[in-house]
PAGUTOR-858300 format. One record per atom (N, C-alpha, C, O): residue number from 1; x, y, z; residue in one letter. Coordinates in nm, 3 decimals. Layout:
# PAGUTOR-858300
<site num="NUM" x="X" y="Y" z="Z" residu="a"/>
...
END
This chain:
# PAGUTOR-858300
<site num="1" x="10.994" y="9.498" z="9.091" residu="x"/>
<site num="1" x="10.984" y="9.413" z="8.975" residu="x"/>
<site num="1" x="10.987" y="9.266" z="9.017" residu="x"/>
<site num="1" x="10.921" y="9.181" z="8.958" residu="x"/>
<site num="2" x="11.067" y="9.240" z="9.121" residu="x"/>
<site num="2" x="11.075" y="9.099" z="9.164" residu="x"/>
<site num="2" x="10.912" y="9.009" z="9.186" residu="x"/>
<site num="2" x="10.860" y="8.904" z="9.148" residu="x"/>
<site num="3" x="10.870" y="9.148" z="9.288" residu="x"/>
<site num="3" x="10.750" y="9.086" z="9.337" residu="x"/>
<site num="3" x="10.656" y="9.082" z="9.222" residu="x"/>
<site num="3" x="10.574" y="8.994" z="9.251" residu="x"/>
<site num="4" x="10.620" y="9.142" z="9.084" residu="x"/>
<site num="4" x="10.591" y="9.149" z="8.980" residu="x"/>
<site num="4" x="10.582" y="8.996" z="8.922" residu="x"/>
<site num="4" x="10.489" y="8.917" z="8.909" residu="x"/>
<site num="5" x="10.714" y="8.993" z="8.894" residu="x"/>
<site num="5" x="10.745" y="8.889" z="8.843" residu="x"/>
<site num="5" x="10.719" y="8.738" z="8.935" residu="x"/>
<site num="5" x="10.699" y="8.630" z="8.879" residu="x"/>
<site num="6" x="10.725" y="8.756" z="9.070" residu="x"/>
<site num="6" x="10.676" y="8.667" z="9.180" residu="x"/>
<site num="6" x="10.512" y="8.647" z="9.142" residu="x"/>
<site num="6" x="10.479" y="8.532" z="9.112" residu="x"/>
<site num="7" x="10.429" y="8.730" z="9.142" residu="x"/>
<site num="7" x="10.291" y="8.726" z="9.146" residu="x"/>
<site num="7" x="10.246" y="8.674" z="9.005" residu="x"/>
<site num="7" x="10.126" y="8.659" z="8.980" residu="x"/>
<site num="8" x="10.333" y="8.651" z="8.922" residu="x"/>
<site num="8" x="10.255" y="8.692" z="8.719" residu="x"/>
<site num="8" x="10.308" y="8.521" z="8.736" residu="x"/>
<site num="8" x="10.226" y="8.445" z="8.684" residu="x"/>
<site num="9" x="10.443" y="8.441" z="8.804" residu="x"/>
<site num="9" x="10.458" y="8.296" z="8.788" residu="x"/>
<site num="9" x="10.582" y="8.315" z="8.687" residu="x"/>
<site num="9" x="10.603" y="8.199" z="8.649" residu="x"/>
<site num="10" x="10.656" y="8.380" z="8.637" residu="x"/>
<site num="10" x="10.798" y="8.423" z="8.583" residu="x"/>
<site num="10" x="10.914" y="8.397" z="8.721" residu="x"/>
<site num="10" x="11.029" y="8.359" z="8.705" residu="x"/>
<site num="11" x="10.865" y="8.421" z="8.825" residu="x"/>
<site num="11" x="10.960" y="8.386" z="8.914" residu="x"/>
<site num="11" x="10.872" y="8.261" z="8.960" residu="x"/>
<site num="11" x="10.752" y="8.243" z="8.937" residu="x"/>
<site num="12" x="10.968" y="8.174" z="9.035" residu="x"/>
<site num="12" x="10.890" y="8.091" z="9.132" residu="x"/>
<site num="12" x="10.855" y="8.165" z="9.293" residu="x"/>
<site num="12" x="10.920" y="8.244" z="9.361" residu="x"/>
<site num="13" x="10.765" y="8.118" z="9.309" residu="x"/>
<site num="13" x="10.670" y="8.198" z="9.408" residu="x"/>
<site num="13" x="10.775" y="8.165" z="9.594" residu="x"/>
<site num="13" x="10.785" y="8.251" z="9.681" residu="x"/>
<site num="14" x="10.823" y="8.048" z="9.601" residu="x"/>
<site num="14" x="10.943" y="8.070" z="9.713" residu="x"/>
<site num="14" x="11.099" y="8.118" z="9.648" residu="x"/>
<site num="14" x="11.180" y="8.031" z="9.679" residu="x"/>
<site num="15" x="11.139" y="8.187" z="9.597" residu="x"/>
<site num="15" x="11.245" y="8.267" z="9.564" residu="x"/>
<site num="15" x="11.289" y="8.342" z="9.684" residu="x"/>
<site num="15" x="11.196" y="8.399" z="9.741" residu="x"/>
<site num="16" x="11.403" y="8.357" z="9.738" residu="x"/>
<site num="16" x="11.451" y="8.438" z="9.860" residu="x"/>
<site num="16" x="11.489" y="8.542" z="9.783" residu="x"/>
<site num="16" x="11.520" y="8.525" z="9.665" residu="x"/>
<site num="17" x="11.493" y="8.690" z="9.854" residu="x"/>
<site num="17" x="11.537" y="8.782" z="9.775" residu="x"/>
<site num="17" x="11.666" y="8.765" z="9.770" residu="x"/>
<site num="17" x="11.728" y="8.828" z="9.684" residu="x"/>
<site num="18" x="11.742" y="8.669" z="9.869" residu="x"/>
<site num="18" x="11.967" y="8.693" z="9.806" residu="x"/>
<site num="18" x="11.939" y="8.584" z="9.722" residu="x"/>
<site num="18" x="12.050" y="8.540" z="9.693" residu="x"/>
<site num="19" x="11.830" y="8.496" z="9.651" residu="x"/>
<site num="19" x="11.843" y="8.459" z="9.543" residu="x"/>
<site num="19" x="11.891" y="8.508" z="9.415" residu="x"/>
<site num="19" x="11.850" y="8.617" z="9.375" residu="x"/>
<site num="20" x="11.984" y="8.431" z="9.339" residu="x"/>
<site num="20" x="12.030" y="8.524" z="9.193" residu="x"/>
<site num="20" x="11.931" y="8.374" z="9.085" residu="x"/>
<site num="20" x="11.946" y="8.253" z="9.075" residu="x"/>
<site num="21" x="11.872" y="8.438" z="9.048" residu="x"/>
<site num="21" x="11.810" y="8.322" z="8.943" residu="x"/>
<site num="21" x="11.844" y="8.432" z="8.812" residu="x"/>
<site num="21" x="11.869" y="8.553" z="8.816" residu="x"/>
<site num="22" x="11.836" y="8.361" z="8.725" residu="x"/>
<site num="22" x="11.769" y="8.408" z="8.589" residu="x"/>
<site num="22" x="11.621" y="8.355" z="8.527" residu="x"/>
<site num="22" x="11.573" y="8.246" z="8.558" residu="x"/>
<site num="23" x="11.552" y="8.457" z="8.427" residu="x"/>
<site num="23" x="11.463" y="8.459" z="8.397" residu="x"/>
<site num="23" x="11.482" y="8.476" z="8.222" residu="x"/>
<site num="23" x="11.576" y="8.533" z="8.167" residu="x"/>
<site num="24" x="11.358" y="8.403" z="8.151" residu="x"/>
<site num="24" x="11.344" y="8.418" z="8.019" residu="x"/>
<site num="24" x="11.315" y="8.568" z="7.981" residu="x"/>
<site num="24" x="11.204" y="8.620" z="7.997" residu="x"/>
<site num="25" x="11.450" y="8.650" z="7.916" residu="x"/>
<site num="25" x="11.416" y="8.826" z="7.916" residu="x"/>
<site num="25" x="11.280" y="8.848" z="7.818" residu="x"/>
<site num="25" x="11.204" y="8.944" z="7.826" residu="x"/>
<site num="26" x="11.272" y="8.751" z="7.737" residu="x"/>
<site num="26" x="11.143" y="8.799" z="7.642" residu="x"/>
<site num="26" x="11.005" y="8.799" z="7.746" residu="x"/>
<site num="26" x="10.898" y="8.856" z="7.730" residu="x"/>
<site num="27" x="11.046" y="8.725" z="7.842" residu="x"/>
<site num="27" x="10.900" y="8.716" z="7.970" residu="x"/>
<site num="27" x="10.918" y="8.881" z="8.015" residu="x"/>
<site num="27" x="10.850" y="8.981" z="7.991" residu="x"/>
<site num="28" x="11.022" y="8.862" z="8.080" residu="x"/>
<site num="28" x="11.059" y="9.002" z="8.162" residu="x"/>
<site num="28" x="11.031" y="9.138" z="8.084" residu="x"/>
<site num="28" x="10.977" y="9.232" z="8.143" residu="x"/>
<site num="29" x="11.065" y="9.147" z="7.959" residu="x"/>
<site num="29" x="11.007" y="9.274" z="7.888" residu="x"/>
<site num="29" x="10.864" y="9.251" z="7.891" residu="x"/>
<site num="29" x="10.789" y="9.339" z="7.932" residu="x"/>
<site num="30" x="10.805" y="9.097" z="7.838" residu="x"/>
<site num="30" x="10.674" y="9.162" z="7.833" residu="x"/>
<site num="30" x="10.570" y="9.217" z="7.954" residu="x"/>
<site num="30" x="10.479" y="9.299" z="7.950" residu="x"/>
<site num="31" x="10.628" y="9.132" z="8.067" residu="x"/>
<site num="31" x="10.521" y="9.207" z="8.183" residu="x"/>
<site num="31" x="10.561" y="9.352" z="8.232" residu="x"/>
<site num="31" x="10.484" y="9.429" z="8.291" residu="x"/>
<site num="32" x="10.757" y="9.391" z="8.183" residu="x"/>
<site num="32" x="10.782" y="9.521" z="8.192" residu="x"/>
<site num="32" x="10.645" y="9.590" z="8.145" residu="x"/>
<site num="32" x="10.554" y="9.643" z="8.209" residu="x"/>
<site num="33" x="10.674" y="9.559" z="7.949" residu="x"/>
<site num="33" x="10.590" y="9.647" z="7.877" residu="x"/>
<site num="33" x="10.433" y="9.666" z="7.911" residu="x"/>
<site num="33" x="10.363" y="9.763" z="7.881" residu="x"/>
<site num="34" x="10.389" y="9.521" z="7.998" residu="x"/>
<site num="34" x="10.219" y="9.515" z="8.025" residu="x"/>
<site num="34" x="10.206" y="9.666" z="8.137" residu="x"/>
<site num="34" x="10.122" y="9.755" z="8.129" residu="x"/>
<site num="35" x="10.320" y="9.653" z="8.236" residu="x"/>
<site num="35" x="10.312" y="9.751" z="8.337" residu="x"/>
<site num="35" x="10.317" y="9.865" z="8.265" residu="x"/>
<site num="35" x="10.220" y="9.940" z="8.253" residu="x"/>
<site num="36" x="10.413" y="9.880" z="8.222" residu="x"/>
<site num="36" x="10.412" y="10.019" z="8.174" residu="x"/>
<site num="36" x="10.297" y="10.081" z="8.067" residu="x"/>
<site num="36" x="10.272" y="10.200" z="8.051" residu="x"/>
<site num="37" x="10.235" y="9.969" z="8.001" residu="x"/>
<site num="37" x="10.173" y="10.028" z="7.943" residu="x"/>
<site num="37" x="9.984" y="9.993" z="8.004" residu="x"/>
<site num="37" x="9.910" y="9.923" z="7.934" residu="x"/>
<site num="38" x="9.946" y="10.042" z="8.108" residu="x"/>
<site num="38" x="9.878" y="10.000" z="8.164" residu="x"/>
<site num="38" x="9.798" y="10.163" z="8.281" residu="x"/>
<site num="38" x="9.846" y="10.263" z="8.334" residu="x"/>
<site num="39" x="9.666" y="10.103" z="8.269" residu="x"/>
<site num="39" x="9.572" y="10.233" z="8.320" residu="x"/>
<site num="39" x="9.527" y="10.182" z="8.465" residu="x"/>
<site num="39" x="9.538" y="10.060" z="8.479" residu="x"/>
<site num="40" x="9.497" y="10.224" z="8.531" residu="x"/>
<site num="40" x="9.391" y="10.157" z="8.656" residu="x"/>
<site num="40" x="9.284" y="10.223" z="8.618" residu="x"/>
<site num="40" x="9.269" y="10.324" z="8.550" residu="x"/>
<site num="41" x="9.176" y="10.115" z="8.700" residu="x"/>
<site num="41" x="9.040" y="10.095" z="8.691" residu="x"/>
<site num="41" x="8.948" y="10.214" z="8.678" residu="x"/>
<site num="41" x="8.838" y="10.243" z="8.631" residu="x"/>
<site num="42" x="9.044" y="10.264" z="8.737" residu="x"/>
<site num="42" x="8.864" y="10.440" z="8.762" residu="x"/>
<site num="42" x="8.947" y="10.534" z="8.630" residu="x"/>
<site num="42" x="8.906" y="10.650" z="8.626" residu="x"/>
<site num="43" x="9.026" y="10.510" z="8.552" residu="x"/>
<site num="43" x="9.087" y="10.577" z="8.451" residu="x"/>
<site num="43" x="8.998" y="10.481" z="8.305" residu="x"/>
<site num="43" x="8.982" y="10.540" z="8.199" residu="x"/>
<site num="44" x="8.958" y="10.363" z="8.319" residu="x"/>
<site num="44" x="8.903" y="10.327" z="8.187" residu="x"/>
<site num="44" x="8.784" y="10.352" z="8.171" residu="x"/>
<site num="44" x="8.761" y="10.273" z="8.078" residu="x"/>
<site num="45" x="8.678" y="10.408" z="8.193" residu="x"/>
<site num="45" x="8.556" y="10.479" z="8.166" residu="x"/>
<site num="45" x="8.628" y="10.562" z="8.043" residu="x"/>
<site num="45" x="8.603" y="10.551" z="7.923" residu="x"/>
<site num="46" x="8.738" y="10.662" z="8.115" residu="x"/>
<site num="46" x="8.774" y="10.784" z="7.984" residu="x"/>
<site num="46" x="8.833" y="10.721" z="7.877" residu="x"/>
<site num="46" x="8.797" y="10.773" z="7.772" residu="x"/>
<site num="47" x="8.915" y="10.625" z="7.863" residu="x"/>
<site num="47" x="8.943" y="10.506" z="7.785" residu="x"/>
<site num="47" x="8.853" y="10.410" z="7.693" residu="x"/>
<site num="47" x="8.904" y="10.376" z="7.587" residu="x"/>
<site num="48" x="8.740" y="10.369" z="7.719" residu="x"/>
<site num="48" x="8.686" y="10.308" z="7.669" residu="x"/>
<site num="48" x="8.502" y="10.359" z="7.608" residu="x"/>
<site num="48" x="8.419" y="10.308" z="7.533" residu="x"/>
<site num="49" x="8.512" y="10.499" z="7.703" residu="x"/>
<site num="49" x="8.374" y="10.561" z="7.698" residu="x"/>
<site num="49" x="8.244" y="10.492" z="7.756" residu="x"/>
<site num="49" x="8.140" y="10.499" z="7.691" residu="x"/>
<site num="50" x="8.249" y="10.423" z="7.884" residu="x"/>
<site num="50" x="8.168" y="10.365" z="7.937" residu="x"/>
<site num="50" x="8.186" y="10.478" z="8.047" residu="x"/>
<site num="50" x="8.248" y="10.584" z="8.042" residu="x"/>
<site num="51" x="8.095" y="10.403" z="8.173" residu="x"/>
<site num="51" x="8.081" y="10.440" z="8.300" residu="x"/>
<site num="51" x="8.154" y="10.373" z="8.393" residu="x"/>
<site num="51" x="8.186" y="10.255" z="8.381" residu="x"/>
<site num="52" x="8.180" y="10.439" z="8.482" residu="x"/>
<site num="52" x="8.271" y="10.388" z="8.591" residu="x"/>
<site num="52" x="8.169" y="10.223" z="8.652" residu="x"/>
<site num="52" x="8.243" y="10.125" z="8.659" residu="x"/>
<site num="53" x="8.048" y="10.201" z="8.685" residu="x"/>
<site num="53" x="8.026" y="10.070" z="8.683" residu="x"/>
<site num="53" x="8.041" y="9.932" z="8.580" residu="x"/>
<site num="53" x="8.071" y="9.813" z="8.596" residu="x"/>
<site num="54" x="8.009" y="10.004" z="8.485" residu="x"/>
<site num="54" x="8.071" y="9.959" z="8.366" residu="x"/>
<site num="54" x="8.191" y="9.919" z="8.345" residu="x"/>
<site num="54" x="8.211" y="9.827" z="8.265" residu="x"/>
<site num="55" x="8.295" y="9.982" z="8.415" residu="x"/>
<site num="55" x="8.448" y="9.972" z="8.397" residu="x"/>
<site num="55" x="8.475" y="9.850" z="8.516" residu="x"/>
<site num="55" x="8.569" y="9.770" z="8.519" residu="x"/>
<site num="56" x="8.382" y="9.862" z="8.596" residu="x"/>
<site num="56" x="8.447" y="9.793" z="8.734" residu="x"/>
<site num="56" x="8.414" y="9.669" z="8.709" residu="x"/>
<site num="56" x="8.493" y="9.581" z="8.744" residu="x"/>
<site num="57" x="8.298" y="9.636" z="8.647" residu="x"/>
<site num="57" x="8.197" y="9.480" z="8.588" residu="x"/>
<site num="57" x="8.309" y="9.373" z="8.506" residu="x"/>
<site num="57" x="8.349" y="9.257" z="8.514" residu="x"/>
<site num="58" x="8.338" y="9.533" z="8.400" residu="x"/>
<site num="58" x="8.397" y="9.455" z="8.318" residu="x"/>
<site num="58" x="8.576" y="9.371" z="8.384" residu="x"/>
<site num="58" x="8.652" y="9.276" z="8.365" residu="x"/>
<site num="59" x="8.563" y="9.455" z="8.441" residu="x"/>
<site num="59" x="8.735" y="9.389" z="8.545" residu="x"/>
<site num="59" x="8.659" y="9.246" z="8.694" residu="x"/>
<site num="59" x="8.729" y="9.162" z="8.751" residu="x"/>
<site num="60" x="8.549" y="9.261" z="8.709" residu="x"/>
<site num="60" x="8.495" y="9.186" z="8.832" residu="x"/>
<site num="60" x="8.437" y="9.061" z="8.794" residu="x"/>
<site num="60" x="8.424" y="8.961" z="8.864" residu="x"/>
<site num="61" x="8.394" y="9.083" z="8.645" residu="x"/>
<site num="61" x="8.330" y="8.915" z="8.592" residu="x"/>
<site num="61" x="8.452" y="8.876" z="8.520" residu="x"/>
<site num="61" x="8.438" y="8.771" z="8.458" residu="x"/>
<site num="62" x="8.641" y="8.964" z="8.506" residu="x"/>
<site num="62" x="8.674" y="8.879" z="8.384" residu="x"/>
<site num="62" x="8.691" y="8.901" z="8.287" residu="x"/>
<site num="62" x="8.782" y="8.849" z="8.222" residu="x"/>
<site num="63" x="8.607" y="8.988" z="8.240" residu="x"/>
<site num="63" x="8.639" y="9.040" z="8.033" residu="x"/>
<site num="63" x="8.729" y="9.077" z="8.038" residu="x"/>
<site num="63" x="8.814" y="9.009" z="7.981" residu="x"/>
<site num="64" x="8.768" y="9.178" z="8.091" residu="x"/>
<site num="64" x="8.979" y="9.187" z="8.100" residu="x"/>
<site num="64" x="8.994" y="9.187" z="8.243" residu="x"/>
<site num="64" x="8.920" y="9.185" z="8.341" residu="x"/>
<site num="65" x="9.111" y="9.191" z="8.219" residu="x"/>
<site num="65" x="9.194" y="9.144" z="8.386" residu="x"/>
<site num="65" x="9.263" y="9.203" z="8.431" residu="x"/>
<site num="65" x="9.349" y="9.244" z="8.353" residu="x"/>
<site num="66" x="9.277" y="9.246" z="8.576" residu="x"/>
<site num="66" x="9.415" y="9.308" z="8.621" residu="x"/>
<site num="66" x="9.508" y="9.259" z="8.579" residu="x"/>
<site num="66" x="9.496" y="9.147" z="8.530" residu="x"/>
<site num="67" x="9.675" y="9.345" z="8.582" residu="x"/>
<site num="67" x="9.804" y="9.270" z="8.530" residu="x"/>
<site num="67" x="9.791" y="9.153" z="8.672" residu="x"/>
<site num="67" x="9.784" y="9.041" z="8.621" residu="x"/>
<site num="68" x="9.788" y="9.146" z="8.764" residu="x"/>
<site num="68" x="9.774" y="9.031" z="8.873" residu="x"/>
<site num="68" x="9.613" y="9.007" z="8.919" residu="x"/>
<site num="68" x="9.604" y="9.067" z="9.026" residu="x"/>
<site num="69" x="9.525" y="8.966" z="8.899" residu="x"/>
<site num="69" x="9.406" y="8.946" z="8.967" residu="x"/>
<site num="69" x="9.398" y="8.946" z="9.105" residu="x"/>
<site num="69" x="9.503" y="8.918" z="9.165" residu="x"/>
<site num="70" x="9.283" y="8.975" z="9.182" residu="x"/>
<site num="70" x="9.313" y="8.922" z="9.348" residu="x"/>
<site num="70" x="9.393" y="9.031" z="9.423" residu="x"/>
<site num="70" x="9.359" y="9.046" z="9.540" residu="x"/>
<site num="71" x="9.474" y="9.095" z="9.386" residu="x"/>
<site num="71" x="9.546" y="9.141" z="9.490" residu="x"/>
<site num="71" x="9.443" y="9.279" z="9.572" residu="x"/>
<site num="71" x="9.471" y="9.351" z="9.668" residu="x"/>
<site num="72" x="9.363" y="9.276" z="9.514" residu="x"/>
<site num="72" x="9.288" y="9.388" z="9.656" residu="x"/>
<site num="72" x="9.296" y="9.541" z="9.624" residu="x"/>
<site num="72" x="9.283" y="9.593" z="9.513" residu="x"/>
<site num="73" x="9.320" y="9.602" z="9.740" residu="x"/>
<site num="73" x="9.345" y="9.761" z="9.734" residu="x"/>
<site num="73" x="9.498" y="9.752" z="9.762" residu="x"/>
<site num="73" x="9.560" y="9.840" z="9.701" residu="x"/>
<site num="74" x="9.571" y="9.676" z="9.832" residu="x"/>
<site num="74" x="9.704" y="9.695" z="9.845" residu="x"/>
<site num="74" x="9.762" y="9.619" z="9.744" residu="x"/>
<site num="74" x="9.832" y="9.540" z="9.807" residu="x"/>
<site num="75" x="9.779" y="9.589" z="9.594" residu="x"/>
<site num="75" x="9.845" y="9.562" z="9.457" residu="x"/>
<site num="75" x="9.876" y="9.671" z="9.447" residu="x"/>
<site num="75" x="9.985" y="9.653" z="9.394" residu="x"/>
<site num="76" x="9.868" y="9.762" z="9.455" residu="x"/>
<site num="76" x="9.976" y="9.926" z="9.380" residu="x"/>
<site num="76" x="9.946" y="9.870" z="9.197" residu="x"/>
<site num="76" x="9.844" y="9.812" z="9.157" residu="x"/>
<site num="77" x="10.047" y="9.903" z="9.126" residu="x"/>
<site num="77" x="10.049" y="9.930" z="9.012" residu="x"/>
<site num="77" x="10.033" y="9.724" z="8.958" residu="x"/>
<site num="77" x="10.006" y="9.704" z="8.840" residu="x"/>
<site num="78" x="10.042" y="9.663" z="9.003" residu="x"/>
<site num="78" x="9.971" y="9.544" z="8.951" residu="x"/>
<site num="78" x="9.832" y="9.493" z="8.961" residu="x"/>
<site num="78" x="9.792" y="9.384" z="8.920" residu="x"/>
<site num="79" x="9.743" y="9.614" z="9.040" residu="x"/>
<site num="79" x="9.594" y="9.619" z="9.002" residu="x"/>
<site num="79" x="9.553" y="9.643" z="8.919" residu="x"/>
<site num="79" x="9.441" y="9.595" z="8.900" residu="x"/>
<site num="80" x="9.631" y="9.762" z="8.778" residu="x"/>
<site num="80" x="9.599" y="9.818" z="8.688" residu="x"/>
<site num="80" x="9.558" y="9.737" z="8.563" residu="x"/>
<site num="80" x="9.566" y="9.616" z="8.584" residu="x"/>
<site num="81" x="9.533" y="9.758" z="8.489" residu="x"/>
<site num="81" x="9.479" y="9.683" z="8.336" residu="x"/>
<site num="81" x="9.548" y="9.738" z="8.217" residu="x"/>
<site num="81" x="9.549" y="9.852" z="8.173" residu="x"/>
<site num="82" x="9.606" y="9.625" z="8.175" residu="x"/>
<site num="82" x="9.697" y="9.622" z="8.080" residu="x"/>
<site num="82" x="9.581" y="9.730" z="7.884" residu="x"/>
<site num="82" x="9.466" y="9.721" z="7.842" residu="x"/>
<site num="83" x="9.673" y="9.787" z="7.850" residu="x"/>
<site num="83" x="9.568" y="9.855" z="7.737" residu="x"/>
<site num="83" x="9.576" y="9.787" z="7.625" residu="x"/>
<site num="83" x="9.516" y="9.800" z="7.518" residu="x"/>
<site num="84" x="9.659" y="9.710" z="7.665" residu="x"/>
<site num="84" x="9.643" y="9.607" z="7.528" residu="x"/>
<site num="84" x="9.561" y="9.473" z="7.492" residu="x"/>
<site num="84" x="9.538" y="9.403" z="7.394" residu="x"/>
<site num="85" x="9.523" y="9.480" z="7.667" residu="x"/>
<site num="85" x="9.364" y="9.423" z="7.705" residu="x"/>
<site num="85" x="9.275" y="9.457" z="7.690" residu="x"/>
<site num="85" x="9.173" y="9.389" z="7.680" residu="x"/>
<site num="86" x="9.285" y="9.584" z="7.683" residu="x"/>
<site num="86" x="9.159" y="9.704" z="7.643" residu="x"/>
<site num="86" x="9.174" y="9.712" z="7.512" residu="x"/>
<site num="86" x="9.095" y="9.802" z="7.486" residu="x"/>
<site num="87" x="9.212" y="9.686" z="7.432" residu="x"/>
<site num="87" x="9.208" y="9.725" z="7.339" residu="x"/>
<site num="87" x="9.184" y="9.582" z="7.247" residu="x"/>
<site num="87" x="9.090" y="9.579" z="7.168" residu="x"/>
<site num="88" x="9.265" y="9.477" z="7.261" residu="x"/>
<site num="88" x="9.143" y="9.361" z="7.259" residu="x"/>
<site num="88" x="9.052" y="9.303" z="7.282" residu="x"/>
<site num="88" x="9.001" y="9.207" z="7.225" residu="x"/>
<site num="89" x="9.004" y="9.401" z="7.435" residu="x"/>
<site num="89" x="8.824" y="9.380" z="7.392" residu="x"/>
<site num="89" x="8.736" y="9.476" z="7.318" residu="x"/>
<site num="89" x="8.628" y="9.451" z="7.264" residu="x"/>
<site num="90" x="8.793" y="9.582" z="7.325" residu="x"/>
<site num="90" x="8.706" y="9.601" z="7.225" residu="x"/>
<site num="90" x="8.703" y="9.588" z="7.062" residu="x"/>
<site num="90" x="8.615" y="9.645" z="6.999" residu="x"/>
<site num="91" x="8.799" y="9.513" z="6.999" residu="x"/>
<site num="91" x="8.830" y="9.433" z="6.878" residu="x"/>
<site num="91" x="8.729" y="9.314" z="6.863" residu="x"/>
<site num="91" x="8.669" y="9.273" z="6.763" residu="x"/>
<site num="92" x="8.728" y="9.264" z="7.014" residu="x"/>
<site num="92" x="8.635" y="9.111" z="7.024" residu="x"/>
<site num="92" x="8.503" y="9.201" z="7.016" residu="x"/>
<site num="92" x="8.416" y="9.170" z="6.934" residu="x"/>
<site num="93" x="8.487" y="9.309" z="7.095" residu="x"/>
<site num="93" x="8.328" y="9.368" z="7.077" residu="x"/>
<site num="93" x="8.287" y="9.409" z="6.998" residu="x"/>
<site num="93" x="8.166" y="9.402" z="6.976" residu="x"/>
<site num="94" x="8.347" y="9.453" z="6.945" residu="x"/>
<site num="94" x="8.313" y="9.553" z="6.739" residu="x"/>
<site num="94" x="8.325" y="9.463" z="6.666" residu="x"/>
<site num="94" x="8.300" y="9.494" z="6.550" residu="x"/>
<site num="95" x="8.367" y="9.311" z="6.689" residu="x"/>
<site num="95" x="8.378" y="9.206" z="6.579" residu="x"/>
<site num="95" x="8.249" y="9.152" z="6.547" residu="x"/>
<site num="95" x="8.210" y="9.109" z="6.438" residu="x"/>
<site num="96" x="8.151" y="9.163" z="6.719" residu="x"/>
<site num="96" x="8.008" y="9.086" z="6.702" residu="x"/>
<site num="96" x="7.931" y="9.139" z="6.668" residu="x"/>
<site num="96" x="7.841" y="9.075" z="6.613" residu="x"/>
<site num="97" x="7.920" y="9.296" z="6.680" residu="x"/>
<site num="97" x="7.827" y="9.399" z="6.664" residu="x"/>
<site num="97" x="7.770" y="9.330" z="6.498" residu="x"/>
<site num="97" x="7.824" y="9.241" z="6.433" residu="x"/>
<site num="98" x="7.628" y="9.419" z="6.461" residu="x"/>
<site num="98" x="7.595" y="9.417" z="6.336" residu="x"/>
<site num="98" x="7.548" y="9.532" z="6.303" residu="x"/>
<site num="98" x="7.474" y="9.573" z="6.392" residu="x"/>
<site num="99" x="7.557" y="9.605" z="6.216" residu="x"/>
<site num="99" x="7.528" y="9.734" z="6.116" residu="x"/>
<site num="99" x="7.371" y="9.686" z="6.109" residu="x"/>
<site num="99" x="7.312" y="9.583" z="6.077" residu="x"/>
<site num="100" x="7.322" y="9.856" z="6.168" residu="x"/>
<site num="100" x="7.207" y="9.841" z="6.154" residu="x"/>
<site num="100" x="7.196" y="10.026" z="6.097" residu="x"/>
<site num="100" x="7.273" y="10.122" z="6.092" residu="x"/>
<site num="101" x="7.019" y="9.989" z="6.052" residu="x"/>
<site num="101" x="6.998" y="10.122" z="5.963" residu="x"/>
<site num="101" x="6.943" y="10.229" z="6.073" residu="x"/>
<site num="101" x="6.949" y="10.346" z="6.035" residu="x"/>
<site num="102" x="6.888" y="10.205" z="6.205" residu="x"/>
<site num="102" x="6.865" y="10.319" z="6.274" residu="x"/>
<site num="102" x="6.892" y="10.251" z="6.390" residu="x"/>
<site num="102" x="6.898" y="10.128" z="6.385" residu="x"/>
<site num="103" x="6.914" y="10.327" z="6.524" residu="x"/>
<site num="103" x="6.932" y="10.292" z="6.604" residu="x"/>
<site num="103" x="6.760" y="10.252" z="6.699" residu="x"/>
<site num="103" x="6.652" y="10.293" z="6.657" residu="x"/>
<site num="104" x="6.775" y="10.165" z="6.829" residu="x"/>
<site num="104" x="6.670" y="10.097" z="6.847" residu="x"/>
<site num="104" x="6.626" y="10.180" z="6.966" residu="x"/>
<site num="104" x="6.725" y="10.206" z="7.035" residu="x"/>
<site num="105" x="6.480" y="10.249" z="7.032" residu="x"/>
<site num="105" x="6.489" y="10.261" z="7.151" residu="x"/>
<site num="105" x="6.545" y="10.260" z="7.260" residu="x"/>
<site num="105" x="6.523" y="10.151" z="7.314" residu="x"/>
<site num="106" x="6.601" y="10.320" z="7.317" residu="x"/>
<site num="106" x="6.719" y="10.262" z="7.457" residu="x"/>
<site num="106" x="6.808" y="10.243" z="7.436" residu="x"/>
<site num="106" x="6.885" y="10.206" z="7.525" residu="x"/>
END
């Protein structure tokens, strides 16, 4: 959790671990709750009903974000994507859409 909180900017980034700091707990629950409530990347295709390139685009240009960006293949569980990111984009995407009477070629 330290390093969690090291990488998200809730801790300051030189903190020694026999450091005792305190932290704002309403911060600390929420990146608890982001972790916990959170999928990795090759799991949101079944989540969102896209395709696995699809899933990876949407995390590689930006539309949602890892809970830490950047960290690679070695982030463990702070590579994952928060679902409450997922779930506000697709609120932002069904907001632009327009009702149409048949669907179009392709």
């Amino acid at each position: 959790m330290r390093r969690a909180l090291k990488l998200t900017g809730v801790l300051p980034a030189d903190v020694e671990p026999d450091d005792r700091l305190t932290i704002d707990a309403g911060e600390g629950e929420r990146l608890a709750d982001r972790i916990h409530h959170s999928i990795s990347i090759n799991k949101i295709p079944d989540y969102l009903n896209c395709n696995r390139t699809q899933a990876q685009m949407l995390v590689k240009r930006g539309i949602v974000s890892q809970l830490v960006p950047g960290l690679g293949r070695g982030g463990g569980v702070l590579t994952k994507v928060a679902l409450g990111d997922l779930d506000d984009f697709v609120c932002r995407f069904r907001a632009n859409g327009t009702p149409v009477r048949q669907a179009s070629d392709g």
